[in-house]
Each structure stands twice: as structure tokens, then as C-alpha cells.
C-alpha positions in Angstrom: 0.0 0.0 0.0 1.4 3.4 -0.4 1.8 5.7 1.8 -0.7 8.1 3.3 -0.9 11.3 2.4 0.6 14.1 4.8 -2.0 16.8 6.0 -1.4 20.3 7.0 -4.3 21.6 8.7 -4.2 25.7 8.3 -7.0 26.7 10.7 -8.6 25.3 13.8 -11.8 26.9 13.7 -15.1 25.6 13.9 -14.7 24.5 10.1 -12.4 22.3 10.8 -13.8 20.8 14.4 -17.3 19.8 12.8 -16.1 19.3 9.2 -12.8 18.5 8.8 -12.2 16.6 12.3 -14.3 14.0 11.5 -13.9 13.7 8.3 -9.9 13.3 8.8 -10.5 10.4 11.2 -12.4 8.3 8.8 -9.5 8.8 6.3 -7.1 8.2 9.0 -8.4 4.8 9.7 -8.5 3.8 5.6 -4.8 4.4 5.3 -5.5 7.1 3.0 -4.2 10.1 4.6 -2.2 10.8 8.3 -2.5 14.7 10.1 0.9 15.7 10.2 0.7 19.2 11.3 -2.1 21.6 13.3 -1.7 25.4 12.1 -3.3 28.0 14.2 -2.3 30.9 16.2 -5.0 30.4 18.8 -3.5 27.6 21.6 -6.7 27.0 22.5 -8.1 26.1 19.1 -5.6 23.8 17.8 -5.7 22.0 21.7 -9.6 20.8 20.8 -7.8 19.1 17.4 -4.4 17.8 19.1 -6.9 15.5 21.4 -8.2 14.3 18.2 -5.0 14.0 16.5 -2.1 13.6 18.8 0.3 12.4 16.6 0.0 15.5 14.4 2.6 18.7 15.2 1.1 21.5 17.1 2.3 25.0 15.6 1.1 28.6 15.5 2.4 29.6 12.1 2.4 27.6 8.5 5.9 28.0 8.4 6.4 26.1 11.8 5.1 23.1 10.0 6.8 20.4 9.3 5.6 18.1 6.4 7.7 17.2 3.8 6.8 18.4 -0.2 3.9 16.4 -1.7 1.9 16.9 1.8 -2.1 18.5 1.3 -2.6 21.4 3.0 -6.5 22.4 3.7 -6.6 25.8 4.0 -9.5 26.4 6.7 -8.6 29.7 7.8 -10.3 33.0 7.8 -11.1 34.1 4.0 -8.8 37.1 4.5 -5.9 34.6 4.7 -6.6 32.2 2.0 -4.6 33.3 -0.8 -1.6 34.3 1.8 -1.7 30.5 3.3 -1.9 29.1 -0.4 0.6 30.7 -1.8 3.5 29.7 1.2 1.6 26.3 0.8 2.5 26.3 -2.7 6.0 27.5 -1.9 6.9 24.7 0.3 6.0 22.4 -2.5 2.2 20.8 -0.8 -0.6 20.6 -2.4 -3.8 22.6 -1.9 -7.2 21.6 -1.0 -8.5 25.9 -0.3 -11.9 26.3 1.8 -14.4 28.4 -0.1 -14.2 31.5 -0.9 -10.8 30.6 -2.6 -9.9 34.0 -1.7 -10.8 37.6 -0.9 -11.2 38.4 -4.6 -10.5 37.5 -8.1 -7.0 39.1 -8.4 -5.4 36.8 -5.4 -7.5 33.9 -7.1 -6.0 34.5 -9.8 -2.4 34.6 -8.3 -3.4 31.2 -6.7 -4.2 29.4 -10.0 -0.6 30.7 -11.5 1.2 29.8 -8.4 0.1 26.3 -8.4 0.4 25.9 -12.1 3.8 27.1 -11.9 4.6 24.9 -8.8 2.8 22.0 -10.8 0.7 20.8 -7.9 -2.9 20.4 -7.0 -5.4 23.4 -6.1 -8.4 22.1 -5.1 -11.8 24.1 -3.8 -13.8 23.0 -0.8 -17.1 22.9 -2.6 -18.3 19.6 -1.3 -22.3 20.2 -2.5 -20.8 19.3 -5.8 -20.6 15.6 -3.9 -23.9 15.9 -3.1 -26.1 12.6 -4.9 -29.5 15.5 -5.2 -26.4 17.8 -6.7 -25.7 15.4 -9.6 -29.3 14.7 -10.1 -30.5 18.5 -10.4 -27.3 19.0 -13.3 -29.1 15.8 -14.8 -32.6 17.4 -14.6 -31.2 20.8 -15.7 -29.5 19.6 -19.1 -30.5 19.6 -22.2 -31.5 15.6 -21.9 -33.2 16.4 -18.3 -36.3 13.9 -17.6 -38.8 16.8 -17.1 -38.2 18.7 -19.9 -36.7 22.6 -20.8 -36.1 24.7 -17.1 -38.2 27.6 -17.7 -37.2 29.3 -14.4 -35.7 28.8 -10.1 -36.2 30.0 -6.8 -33.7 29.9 -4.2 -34.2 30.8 -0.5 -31.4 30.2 1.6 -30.0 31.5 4.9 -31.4 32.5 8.1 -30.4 33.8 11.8 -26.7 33.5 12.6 -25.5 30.7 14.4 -22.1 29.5 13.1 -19.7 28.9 16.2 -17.2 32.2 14.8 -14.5 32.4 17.2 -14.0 36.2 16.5 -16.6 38.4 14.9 -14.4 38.5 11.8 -17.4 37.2 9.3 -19.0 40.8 10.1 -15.7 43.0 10.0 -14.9 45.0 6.4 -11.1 44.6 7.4 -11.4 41.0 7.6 -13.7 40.0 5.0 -14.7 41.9 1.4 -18.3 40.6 1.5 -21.2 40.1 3.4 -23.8 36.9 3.1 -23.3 36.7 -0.6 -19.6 35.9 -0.4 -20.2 33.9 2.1 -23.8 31.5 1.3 -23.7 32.7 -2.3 -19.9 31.4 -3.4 -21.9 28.1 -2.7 -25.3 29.1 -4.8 -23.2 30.9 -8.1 -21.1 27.5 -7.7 -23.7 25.1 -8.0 -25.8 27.7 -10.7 -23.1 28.1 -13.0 -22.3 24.5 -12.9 -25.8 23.4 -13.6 -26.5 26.7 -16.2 -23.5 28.3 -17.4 -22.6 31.5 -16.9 -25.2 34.3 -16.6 -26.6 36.5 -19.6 -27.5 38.9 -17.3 -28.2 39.8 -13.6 -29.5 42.6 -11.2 -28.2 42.6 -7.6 -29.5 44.5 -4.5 -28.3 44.3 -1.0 -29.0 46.1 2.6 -25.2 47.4 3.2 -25.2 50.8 4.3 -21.5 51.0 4.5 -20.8 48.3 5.8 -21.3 44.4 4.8 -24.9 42.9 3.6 -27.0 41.1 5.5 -29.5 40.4 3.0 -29.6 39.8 -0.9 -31.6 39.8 -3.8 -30.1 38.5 -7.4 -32.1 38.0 -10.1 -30.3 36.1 -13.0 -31.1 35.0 -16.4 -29.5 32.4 -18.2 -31.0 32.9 -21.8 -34.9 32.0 -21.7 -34.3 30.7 -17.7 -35.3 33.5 -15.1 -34.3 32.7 -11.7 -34.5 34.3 -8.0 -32.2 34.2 -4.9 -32.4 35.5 -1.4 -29.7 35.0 0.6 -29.8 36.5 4.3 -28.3 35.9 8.0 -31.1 37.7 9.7 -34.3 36.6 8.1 -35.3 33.2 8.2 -36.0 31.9 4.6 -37.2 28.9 2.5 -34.1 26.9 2.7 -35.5 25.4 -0.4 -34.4 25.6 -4.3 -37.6 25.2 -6.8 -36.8 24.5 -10.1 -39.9 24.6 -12.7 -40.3 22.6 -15.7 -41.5 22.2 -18.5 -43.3 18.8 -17.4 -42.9 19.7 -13.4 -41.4 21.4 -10.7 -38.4 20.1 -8.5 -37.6 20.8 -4.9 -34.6 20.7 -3.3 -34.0 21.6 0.2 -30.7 23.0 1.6 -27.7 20.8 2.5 -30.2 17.8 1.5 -27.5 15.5 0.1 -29.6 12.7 -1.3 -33.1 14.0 -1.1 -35.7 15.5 -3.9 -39.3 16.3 -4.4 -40.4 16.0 -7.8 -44.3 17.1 -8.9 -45.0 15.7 -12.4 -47.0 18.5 -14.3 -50.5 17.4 -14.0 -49.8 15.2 -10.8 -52.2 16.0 -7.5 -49.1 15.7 -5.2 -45.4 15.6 -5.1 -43.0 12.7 -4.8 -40.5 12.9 -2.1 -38.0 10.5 -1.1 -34.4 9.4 -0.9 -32.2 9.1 -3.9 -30.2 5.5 -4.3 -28.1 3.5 -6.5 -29.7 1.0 -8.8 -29.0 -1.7 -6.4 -31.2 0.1 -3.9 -28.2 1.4 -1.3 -29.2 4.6 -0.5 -27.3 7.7 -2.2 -24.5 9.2 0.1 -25.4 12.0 3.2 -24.0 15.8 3.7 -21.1 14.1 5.9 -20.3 11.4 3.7 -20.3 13.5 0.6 -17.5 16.1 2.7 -15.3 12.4 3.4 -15.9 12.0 -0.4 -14.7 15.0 -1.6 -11.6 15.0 0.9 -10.9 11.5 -0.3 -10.7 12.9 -4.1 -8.7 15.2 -3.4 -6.0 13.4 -1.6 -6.4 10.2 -4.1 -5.8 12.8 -6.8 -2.5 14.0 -4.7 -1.7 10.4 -4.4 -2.5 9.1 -7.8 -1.4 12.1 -9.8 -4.9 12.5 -11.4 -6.9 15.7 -11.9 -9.7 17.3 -9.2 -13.0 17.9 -10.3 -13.1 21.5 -8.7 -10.0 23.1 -9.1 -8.8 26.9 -8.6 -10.7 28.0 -12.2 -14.3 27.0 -11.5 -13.8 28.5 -8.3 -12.7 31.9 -10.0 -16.1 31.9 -11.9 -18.1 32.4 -8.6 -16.0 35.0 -7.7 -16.2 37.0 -10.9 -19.9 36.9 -10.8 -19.9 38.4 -6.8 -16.9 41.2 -7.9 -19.8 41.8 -10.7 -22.4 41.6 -8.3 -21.1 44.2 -5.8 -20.2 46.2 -8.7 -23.4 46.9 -9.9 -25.1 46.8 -6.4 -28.8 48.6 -5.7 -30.2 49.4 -2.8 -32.4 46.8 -1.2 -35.6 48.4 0.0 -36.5 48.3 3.8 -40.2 49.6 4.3 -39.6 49.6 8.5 -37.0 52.4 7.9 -38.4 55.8 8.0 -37.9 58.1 5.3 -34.9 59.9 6.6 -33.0 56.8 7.6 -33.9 55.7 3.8 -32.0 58.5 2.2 -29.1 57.9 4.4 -28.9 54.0 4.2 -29.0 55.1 0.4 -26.3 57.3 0.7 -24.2 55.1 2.7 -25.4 52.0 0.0 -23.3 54.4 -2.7 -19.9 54.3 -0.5 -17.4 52.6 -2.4 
């Protein structure tokens, strides 16, 4: 058997506890992949993964580390840092498996993609709802071949109150982070569009920042004859649901649902809902098993010397549509602010 693959862990954060932790130890015990290093500058943070991993070093800084070249390093810290940690990734000759949003914008995306291809060595996105079994099925359904006929348009809901364990308040911070709840829940929704669709034809954007980061967002996008609609928001709850409609029925899918659809056959009295499976009847793989898949690609790629299916590129695509996005921002209206604190939340909107 070879042998496993070396991991850098860059960031100890809550990503990496409820995601990565487990996901690590499942690979662990294949003989796939061994945690060689924990990177954080928080003690206290890295302390929660050394119990899980005690044979992996405990450092504060990347280049404390001590892997040798052809280790992964997953990239799991703050957004600010991404393309900073990639690049002296990249430099030390490991590979890259980069949390999403690659990066802070397109130009250091960019950079990333060059830097890799230069060094010759893997860049790979965390967009693990790619891995999702409903994922596949909705590209299916969307295609030109799809079951139910031509999509004719989408609604996507998604978001709700805050409650990520954040360490620091960093999501909300300007000097931390570029963008607001589309960076961080839309990277995921342009993702999955613009791998189901295309690119865009066209868009409008609207969010609440009044000089400060968005809470709430409104895009509407077309994609030739397909109209679609998506709220994002970390205040309001929402949907949590993506509707697709058909020419011969509508499709629901609902949030972080790995294997699970509702389909309504046009004509039909009531949907379908169920679990997706394989031909032989297993059932289709969950949320947490389609994150342990995509980790596994990505260090059997590293391993085998084979290409990832989400490399730095598709991830640059997202990004290009939010840079867009913010670019041709609109107020969102509010109807509970009065009309004075209208005109200044406007004025505040226009603030570059």
C-alpha cells in the first residue's frame, strides 16, 4: 500500500472541528491520509484538534510546519488569509485543498491558480455540495436531456439567523472579510448555478449594506430564456429550499439535503418525495459522507497524480460573478425604515 498522504491543517476553527475533524478520522483509519501538522495561532483552538489527533505537530504559524513536499494542506482559515496561506503552501511544495471562498477576490484567485500551475501541484476548492447525490441529479434534470423537460425558471431561498460557532466576529468585519452573506452562502449558490447553467446573460443585484457588509440579498439572474431568484440573508429566516420549474414539473430541493428531492409531475395532485439511491437500492450518500468524499478525491488525486474535479478555475467563476455583483449593487428596500433613515442608508449603500 502506499503511503498516506501528509496533511497540513491551516486553521482550527469551527470548520475544521465539525467538518474537517471527522472527516480526517475516517480517512485516517483507511490508510489514505495521516494529520501531520495543526496550524493556528490560537493555543486554545488547535488544543480541541491535538486531542483528536495527537500524533499531528502542534504549531502557531504555517511556516512552523513540518511536512515534507507532496503533503495537502487544507486551507480552513479565515477568508482574508486564504490566498496568503496558499501561496507559502505552494511554496513549500504541498498541495492545496482551499476552503471556499478561494480567496478575498479575483485578483489573489488569480495569483493562486498561477502559483500552483507554476509549482505543478494540486489546487483544489472545498465545494463539497458538488458531492452531493441531489447535486448530480438536479445537473441531470437541468440539461438539455433532463427527464422533465426545458427549465423555464428557479427560486432559491437560503440562509437564516446567525449561528455559526465564529471564534472572533471577523465574518462581520470589512477589514477581515470583502463581503457580506453573498460571499459567504452565495460562493456556494453561483457554484452550483453556474455548474448546472452556465454562466449568466444577465443579472441585477440588490443588497441592505449601508457601508458596511450585507446582510441580506436579492439577485435575479437569467440564463438565456431561464429566469431565476435568490435571497440569501443571516437575519431573516428563509425557505431553505431551491424550486426549479419545468417544462413537465417542478423540483424541490431543500438545503444541504444531500440525497433528497421532491419531484411534482405537471398534471400530478401531489409531489414525490424520497431518498435518492443507487440501482441496487443502497441509498445515495449523506452531507457528511459527501464532505469524506470529496476529501478522499482530493488526496487520491494528490496520491495518484490525477486531476480534481473543482479546481482553482471553477472557483474563479463564482468570484467573478460576486466582484460583478457588488459592482453593480442597488439598494435593497426596507419599508420599517423611516424616510430619513432611507435616504441615508442610500447614501451610505453608494460608499465605495
Amino acid at each position: 500500500m502506499p503511503s498516506p498522504v501528509p496533511i497540513v491543517l491551516v486553521g482550527c476553527g469551527a470548520v475544521s472541528q465539525l467538518f474537517y475533524a471527522p472527516a480526517l478520522r475516517a480517512l485516517e483509519a483507511t490508510g489514505l491520509l495521516r494529520v501531520a501538522a495543526l496550524v493556528d495561532p490560537a493555543e486554545s483552538a488547535r488544543r480541541v484538534l491535538h486531542a483528536a489527533f495527537p500524533h499531528g505537530q502542534s504549531v502557531a504559524t504555517l511556516g512552523d510546519a513540518n511536512a515534507p513536499e507532496s503533503s495537502l494542506a487544507i486551507i480552513a482559515s479565515p477568508p482574508r488569509w486564504h490566498a496568503e496561506h496558499t501561496l507559502a503552501a505552494l511554496a513549500r511544495g504541498w498541495h492545496v485543498l482551499c476552503e471556499k471562498p478561494m480567496a478575498a477576490g479575483a485578483a489573489d484567485a488569480e495569483r493562486m491558480i498561477a502559483a500552483a500551475a507554476a509549482a505543478d501541484r494540486v489546487l483544489a476548492i472545498g465545494h463539497y455540495k458538488r458531492f452531493f447525490p441531489s447535486s448530480h441529479a438536479l445537473k441531470l434534470l437541468c440539461g438539455p436531456d433532463g427527464a422533465l423537460g426545458a427549465l423555464r425558471s428557479f427560486k432559491i431561498a437560503e440562509g437564516g439567523p446567525f449561528t455559526w460557532p465564529a471564534a472572533s466576529p471577523a465574518f462581520f468585519q470589512r477589514r477581515e472579510t470583502p463581503g457580506g452573506v453573498l460571499l459567504d452562502i452565495g460562493v456556494h449558490v453561483f457554484d452550483l448555478l453556474i455548474w448546472w447553467l452556465g454562466a449568466p446573460t444577465d443579472f441585477t443585484y440588490a443588497d441592505d449594506a449601508a457601508g458596511g457588509l450585507e446582510t441580506n440579498a436579492r439577485i435575479t439572474l437569467r440564463f438565456g430564456p431561464i429566469t431565476g431568484q435568490v435571497q440569501l440573508s443571516r437575519d431573516w429566516a428563509t425557505a431553505q429550499r431551491y424550486d426549479f420549474e419545468f417544462e413537465r414539473g417542478q423540483v424541490s430541493w431543500t438545503v444541504n439535503d444531500a440525497n433528497g428531492l421532491s419531484v411534482t409531475f405537471a398534471g400530478a395532485p401531489c409531489a414525490l418525495q424520497g431518498t435518492l439511491r443507487a440501482r441496487d437500492g443502497t441509498p445515495a450518500a449523506t452531507n457528511p459522507q459527501s464532505f469524506i468524499a470529496q476529501l478522499r478525491h482530493v488526496a487520491t488525486a494528490v496520491r495518484d497524480h490525477t486531476p480534481v474535479l473543482i479546481d482553482g478555475r471553477e472557483d474563479l467563476r463564482a468570484l467573478h460573478l460576486i466582484e460583478a455583483c457588488y459592482a453593480r449593487r442597488q439598494f435593497l428596500p426596507q419599508p420599517w425604515l423611516t424616510p430619513g433613515e432611507t435616504t441615508n442608508a442610500r447614501q451610505w449603500a453608494l460608499q465605495p
